[in-house]
C-alpha positions as CSV (number, residue, x, y, z in Angstrom):
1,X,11.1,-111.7,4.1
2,X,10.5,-115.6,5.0
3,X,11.0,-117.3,8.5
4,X,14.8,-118.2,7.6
5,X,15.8,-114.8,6.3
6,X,13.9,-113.4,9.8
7,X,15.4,-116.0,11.9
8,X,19.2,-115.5,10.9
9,X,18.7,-111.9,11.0
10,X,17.1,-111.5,14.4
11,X,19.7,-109.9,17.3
12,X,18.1,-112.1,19.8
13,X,20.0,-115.1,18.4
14,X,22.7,-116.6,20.7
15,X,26.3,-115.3,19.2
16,X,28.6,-117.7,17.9
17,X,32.3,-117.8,19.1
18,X,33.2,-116.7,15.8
19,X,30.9,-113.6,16.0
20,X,32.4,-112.8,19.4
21,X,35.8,-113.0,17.8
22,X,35.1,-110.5,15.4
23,X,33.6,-108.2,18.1
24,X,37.2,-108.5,19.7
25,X,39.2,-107.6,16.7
26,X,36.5,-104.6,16.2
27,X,37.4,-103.6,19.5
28,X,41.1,-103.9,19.4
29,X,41.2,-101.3,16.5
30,X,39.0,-98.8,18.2
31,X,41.7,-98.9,20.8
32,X,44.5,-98.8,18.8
33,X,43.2,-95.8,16.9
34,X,42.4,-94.0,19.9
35,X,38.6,-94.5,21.0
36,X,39.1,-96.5,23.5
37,X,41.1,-96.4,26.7
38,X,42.9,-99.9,28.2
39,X,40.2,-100.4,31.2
40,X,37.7,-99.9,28.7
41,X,39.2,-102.1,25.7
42,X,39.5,-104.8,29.0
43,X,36.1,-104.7,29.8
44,X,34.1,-104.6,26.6
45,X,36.4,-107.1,25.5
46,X,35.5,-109.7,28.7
47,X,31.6,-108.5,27.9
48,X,31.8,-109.8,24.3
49,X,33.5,-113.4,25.7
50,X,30.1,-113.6,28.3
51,X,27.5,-112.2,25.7
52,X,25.1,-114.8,24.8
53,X,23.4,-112.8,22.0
54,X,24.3,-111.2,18.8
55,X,22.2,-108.0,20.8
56,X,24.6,-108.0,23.7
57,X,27.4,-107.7,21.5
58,X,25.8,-105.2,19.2
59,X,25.7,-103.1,22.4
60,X,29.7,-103.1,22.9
61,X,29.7,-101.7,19.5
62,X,27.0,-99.3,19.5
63,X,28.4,-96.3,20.3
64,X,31.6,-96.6,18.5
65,X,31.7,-95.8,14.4
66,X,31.6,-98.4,11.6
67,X,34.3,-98.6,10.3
68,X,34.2,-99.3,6.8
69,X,36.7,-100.2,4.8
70,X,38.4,-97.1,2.4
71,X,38.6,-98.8,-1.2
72,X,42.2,-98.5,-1.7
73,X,42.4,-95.3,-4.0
74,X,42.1,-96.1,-7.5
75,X,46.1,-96.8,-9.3
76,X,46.4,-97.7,-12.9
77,X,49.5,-100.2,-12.7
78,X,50.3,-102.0,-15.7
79,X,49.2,-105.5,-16.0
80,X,52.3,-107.0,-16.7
81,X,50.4,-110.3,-18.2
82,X,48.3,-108.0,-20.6
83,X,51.4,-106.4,-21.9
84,X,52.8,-109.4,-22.7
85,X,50.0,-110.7,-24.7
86,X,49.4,-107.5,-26.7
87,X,53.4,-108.0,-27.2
88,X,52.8,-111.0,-29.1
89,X,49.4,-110.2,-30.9
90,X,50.2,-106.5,-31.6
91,X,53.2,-104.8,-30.4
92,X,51.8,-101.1,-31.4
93,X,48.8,-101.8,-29.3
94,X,51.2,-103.2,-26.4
95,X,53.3,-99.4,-26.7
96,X,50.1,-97.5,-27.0
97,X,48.8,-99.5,-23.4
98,X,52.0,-99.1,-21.8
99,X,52.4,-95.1,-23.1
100,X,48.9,-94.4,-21.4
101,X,49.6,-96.4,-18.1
102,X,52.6,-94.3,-17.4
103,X,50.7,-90.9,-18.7
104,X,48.3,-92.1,-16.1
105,X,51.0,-92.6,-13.6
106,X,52.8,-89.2,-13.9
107,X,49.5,-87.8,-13.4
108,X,49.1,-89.3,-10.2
109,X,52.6,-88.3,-9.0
């Protein structure tokens, strides 16, 4: 790792307001999903404002999960703009994509 990577990396650097932003929206979902109470949302949330580090607001966050973000879950839908090229190039291959995309959808039902 070189001084650069190290330095942008390290918690110790001041927060930008940016970072304490995104430490408010983080927040603000924790409550509205239920781990959080209102006093507690009110107070982390004035904490991340006043933090001058990217440790101090680590901190509001620590004991709560990550949330990360579900992929959406995987849907065949037809790509209307592929059909319509295999409609001009080759209509059977345009009924044999558009056969299998709704095979694929009945499945899912």
């Amino acid at each position: 790792m070189n001084d650069s990577e190290e330095h942008t990396t390290s918690p110790a650097l001041r927060a930008s307001d940016t970072e304490r932003d995104q430490v408010e929206e983080q927040l603000q979902h924790h409550y509205a999903v239920g781990r959080l109470t209102l006093p507690e949302l009110e107070e982390r949330v004035v904490a991340a404002h006043e933090a001058r580090t990217r440790e101090q607001l680590h901190a509001l966050l620590k004991d709560l999960p990550d949330e990360v973000e579900q992929p959406a879950s995987h849907t065949h839908v037809i790509d209307s703009r592929l059909l319509i090229i295999l409609l001009c190039v080759s209509p059977p291959a345009a009924l044999i994509y558009w056969l299998i995309c709704q095979r694929a959808a009945r499945r899912r039902d």
